[in-house]
N, C-alpha and C positions, 0 to 999 in steps of 0.2 A: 782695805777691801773696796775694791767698785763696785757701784752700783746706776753709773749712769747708762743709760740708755747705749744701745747697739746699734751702729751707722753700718751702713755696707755700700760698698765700692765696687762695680764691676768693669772689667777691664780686660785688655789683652794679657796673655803672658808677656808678652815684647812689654807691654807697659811698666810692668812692676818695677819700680825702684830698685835700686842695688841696695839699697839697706833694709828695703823687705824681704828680699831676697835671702840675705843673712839673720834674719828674723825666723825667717820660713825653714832654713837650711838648723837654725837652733832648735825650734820645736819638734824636728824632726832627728836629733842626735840619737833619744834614746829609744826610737822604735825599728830601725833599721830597715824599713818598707821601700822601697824602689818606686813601685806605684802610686806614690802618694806624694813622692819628691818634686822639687823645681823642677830637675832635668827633664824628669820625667814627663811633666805638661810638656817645656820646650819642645821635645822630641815629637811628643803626637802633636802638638801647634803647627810644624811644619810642614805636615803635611794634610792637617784637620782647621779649615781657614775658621769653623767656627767654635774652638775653647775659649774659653773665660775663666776667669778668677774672681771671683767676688770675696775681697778684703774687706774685711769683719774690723770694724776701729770700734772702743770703748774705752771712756774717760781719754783719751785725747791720744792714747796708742792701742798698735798693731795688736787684734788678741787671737786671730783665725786668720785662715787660711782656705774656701771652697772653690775647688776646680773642679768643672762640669763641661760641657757640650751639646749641642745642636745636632739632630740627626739631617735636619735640613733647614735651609734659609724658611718654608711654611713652620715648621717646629720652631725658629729663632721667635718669628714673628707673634708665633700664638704664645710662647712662652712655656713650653714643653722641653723639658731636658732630659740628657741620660747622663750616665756616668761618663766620668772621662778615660778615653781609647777603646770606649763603647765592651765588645768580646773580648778585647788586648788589653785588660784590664784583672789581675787579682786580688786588689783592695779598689774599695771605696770608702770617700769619708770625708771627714774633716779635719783638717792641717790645724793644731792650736795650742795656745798653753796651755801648764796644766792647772784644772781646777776649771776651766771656761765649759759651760755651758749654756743649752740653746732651745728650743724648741722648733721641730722639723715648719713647723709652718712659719714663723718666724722667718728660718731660713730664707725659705723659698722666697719669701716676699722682697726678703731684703738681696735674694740675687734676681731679684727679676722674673722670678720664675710660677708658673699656677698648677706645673705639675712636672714629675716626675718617677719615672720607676727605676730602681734599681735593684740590683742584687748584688754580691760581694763585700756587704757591708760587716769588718769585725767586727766584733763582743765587745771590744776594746772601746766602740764610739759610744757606746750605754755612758762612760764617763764624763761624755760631752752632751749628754741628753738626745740621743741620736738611735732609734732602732726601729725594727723590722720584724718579718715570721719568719714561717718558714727555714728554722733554722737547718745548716747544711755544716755535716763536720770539716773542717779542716787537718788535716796533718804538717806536724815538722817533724825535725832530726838534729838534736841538740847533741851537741860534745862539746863543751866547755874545756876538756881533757886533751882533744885531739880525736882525731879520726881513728888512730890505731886503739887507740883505746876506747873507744866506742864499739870498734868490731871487739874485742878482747872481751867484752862486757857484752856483748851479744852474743857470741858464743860459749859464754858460761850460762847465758840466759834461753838459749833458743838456737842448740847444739845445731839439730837436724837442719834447720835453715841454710847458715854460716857454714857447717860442712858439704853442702850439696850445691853452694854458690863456689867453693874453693875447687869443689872436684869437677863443674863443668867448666872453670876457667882452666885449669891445668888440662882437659882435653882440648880446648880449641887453640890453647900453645903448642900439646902435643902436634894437632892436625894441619892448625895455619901457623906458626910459630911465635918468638915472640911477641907479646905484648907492649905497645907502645902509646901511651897517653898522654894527653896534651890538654892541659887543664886550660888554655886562651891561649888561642889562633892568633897567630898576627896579623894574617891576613882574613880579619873578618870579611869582610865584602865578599871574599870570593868563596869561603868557608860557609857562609850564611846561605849563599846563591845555592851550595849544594846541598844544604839540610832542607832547605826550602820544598827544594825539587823532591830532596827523600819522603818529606815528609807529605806534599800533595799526591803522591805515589801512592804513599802508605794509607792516606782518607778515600782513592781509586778502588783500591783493593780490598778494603773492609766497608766500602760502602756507607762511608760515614760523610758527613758533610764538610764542603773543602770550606775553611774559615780563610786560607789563604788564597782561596781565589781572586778577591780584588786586589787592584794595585794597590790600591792604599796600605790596604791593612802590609804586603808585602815592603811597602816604603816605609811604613810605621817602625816596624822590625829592623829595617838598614838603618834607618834613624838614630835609631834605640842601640844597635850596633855600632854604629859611629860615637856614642853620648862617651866618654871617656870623665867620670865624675864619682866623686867619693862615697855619693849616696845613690848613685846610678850609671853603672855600667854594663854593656852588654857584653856576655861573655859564650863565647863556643867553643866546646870542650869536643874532642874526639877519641875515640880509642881506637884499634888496628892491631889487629892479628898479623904479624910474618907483613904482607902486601897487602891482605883484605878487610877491605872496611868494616868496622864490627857495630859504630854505634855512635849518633853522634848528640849532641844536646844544646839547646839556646836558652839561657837566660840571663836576669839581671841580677848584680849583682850591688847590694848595699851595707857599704863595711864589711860586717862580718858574717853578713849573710845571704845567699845565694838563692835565688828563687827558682824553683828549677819550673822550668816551664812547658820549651820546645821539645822533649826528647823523641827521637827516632831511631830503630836500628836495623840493619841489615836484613830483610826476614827469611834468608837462606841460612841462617844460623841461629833461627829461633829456637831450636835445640840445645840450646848454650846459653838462654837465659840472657842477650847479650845485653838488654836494658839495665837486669842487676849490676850485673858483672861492670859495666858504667857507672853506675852509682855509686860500689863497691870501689873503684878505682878515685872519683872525686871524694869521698868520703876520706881516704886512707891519702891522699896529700893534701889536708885539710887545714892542719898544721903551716906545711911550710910554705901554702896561700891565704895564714891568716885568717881561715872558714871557722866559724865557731859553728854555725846552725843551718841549714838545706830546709827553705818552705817548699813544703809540696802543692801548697794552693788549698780551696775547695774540692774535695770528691772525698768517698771514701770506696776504699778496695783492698783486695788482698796482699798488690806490692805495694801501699803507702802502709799498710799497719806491720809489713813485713820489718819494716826500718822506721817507725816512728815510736817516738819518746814520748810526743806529748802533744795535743790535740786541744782543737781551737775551734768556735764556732760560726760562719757565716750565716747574714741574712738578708732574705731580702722585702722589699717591699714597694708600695703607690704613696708618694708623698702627696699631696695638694689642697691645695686652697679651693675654696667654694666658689663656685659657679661653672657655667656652660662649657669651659675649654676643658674643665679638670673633668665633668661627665663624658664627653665627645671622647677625649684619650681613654679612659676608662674602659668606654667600650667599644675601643678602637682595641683594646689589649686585650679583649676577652675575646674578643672574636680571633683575635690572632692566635690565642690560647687553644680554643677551641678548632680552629682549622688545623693546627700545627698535632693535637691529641686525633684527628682522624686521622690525618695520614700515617703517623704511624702507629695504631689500629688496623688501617689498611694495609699497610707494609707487614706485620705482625702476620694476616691472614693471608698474605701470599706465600712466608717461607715454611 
């Protein structure tokens, strides 16, 4: 049993050792998260010159793992952090063995840090002494069985569903013709450029706010696209009616599990349900790509509990330590808070 004292190390990603690296890569076998991975810091490090690692040492080895970020060089300096890949992020937490736990203010102290808000934080970190409010459901889509048998099993369970996803895909065959899916694009780069595109289209049109507006976050995504790794790779998936595009989707992939993240579809054929009909199609070669389970992230709605098995909690919260920086932030966030609930109040009482 340890019991000595807990050292903390902050650092580049480029800094870590190659045998923490495979420390990091071990503690991370049996949770299958993308977000939470090595690759996954490199990837936003590349284009986010301010990540860090702060490596947790006790009794004389590696026992954690915490990756964070700067929103800017005045936030480096005050000691103010977010999560890391900031919006481009569906976990946060802490990378560790099992059994290690921590206290948030601890934490913070030992990566340098006076304060911190997050959200995204799993159920999962309670085991490492780590949590938050405001909890928010998450969804997945387990088949341990295989994909076919997961629909097999949904349709003994939730007939009307599973027959009314089969009979609008047989009219968009009848209409556009065959069906053609491609579970990873070879050519991501130029695959990515066009879901990109679809999908700033699709935030134009519904009036929602464009998250891929900056470069970054756009180069974050090519990154993440380019990362070819066992615990994280970027994958884009397509499907196609006959010649016309019906649906396309970006996410990461870890082992055996696939986070489904970016999805976008066609919306001349939003009469065709073409997102299920997507899903429906990666779910059903799931099998012979080695998919055991599809996170649907944080939200709840009517298509994640359409297709979900089993349900997880996020949370979030204001970590910090006492004094002047941790009040200033504090209510630097409420006001943000608070300006961000009028306007849409406002927007609310214009439509």
């Amino acid at each position: 049993m340890r019991n000595g004292p807990i050292t903390g190390q902050v650092i580049t990603p480029n800094a870590l050792l190659t045998a923490d690296q495979e420390i990091w890569r071990g503690f991370l076998a049996q949770q299958t998260v993308a977000f939470v991975s090595y690759p996954y810091v490199r990837a936003v490090a590349a284009c986010v010159p301010s990540v860090r690692i702060c490596r947790l040492v006790q009794d004389g080895r590696t026992v954690a793992f915490f990756p964070f970020q700067y929103r800017s060089a005045a936030h480096a300096a005050a000691g103010i952090g977010e999560r890391l890949g900031g919006e481009l992020s569906d976990y946060f937490g802490l990378i560790a063995e099992p059994g290690f736990r921590i206290e948030p203010r601890v934490l913070l102290r030992l990566s340098g840090l006076r304060s911190l808000y997050f959200t995204h934080l799993d159920e999962s970190q309670g085991e490492n002494g780590l949590g938050g409010e405001k909890p928010e459901v998450g969804h997945r889509i387990d088949f341990p069985q295989g994909g076919e048998a997961f629909w097999e099993e949904r349709a003994r369970s939730d007939k009307k569903f599973t027959s009314d996803t089969e009979r609008r895909e047989r009219k968009l065959i009848r209409e556009y013709g065959p069906v053609r899916f491609v579970f990873s694009e070879d050519d991501v780069e130029r695959s990515l450029n066009g879901l990109i595109a679809y999908k700033r289209d699709q935030y134009r049109r519904t009036q929602v706010a464009d998250v891929l507006s900056e470069k970054r976050t756009r180069n974050i995504l090519h990154a993440l696209g380019r990362t070819r790794d066992a615990q994280c790779s970027g994958i884009v998936s397509t499907l196609h009616a006959g010649d016309t595009w019906v649906a396309s989707h970006f996410g990461l992939r870890c082992g055996s599990t696939l986070h489904y993240w970016f999805p976008v579809y066609n919306p001349a054929l939003k009469a065709f349900a073409p997102g299920r009909i997507l899903l429906k199609q990666i779910i059903h070669s799931a099998q012979t790509n080695g998919l055991k389970r599809i996170d649907r992230g944080a939200g709840d709605s009517v298509a994640k509990r359409d297709f979900s098995t089993s349900r997880h909690f996020f949370y979030s919260g204001l970590w910090q330590q006492p004094g002047l920086v941790a009040l200033a932030h504090r209510m630097g966030l409420a006001i943000g808070w608070r300006m961000d609930r009028c306007k849409k109040n406002g927007e609310a009482e214009l439509e």
